[in-house]
C-alpha positions, 0 to 999 in steps of 0.5 A, a space after each residue: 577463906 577461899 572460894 572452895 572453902 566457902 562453896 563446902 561450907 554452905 554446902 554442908 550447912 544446907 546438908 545438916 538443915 536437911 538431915 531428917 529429909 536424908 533419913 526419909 530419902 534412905 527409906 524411900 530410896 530402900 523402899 525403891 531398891 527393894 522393888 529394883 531388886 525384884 524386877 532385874 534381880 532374876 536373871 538374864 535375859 530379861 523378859 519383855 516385861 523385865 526389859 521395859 520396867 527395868 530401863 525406866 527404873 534406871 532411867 528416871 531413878 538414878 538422878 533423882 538419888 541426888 535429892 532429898 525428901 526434905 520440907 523444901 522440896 514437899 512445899 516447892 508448889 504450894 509456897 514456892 520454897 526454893 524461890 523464897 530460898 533463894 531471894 533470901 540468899 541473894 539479899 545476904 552478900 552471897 553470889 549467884 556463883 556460890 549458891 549454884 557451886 554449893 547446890 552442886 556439891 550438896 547433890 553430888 555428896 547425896 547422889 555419891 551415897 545413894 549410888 554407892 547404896 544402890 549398886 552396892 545392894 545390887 551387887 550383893 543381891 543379884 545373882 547375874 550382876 555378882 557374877 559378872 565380877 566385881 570389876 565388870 560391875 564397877 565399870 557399870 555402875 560408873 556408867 550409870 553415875 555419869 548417866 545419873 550426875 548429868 542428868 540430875 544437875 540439870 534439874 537444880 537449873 529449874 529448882 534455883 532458876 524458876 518458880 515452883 510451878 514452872 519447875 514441876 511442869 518441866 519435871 513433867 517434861 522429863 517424864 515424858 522424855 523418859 517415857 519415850 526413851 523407854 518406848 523406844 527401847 522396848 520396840 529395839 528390845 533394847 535392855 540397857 540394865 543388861 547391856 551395860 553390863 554385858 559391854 563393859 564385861 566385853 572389856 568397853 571400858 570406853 563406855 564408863 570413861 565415856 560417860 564420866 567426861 560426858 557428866 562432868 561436862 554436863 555439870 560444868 554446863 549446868 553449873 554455869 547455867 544455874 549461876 546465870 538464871 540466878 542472876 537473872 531471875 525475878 523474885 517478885 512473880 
């Protein structure tokens, strides 16, 4: 077996131990494109209340599309579920490099579906964005997965390399980063939902090329990253 071959495989094991959190996550993600919907699917230009809501919806949702509202996930405080997860892998003849690559397969198939699923639901719905065409949201959504797979991946460092506490304490890290993003935007009165579509319907195909190269060298980054803290790590506190 070779060492894609291995890296698919667990991946796709620890896919089928979580297919009911799948099935929770495709309601709860609905449940989220619904209200999406209602706050970006008016029309342009966006208001100052449309503006603000509709870039931190995009911003801190679209990473999280790569995860799933499993059991683990629900118990990572309470019983540290990932730290108990991993030491058990790590007492199998099982590498650091194999866990971290098969976590990162796992949450780009997850994420791929949830992003087709979103954009898909977008472009169907949403007047504006159907208009543009279908090239134009093609490109935008392709922005938004580079976005959304660099940013995400960043997260499973903290799942596999830390313990659940300290893994919500720096999600809590990110929502302020958020927030200040979002901040900042509003008193630019900058809507980045709309922007990015308007660029690329301008013909800046740069942009999604752009973001693509930078999330999969985000994800080479995170991989490395992820594989050195399980090395590393101690199981016992």
């Amino acid at each position: 077996m070779t060492s894609w071959q291995a890296i698919w495989r667990f991946a796709m094991y620890e896919l089928r131990q979580e297919r009911w959190g799948l099935v929770i996550s495709l309601l709860f993600y609905s449940y989220l494109i619904v209200i999406m919907l209602s706050v970006v699917g008016d029309g342009r230009p966006f208001d100052t209340h449309t503006m603000w809501l509709g870039n931190f919806m995009y911003i801190t949702l679209i990473p999280m599309l790569g995860f799933t509202m499993s059991r683990t996930m629900m118990r990572v405080m309470s019983d540290d579920s990932y730290t108990h997860k991993v030491a058990y892998w790590r007492s199998l003849p099982i590498s650091a490099s194999l866990i971290a690559s098969s976590r990162i397969v796992q949450y780009l198939i997850i994420f791929t579906v949830g992003w087709l699923y979103l954009f898909t639901i977008h472009f169907l719905f949403i007047d504006w964005m159907r208009e543009a065409g279908l090239w134009t949201m093609l490109g935008s959504s392709l922005t938004w997965y580079g976005y959304g797979v660099g940013i995400g991946s960043s997260y499973i460092i903290f799942e596999l390399g830390t313990s659940g506490k300290r893994y919500m304490v720096v999600t809590l890290f990110y929502m302020i980063g958020y927030v200040g993003l979002t901040v900042a935007l509003y008193f630019a009165q900058v809507s980045l939902v709309e922007g990015v579509v308007g660029a690329v319907d301008q013909g800046a195909w740069w942009l999604p090329v752009l973001a693509l190269l930078a999330g999969a060298a985000m994800i080479a980054m995170n991989q490395t990253l992820i594989r050195r803290r399980i090395e590393h790590r101690s199981f016992y506190h």
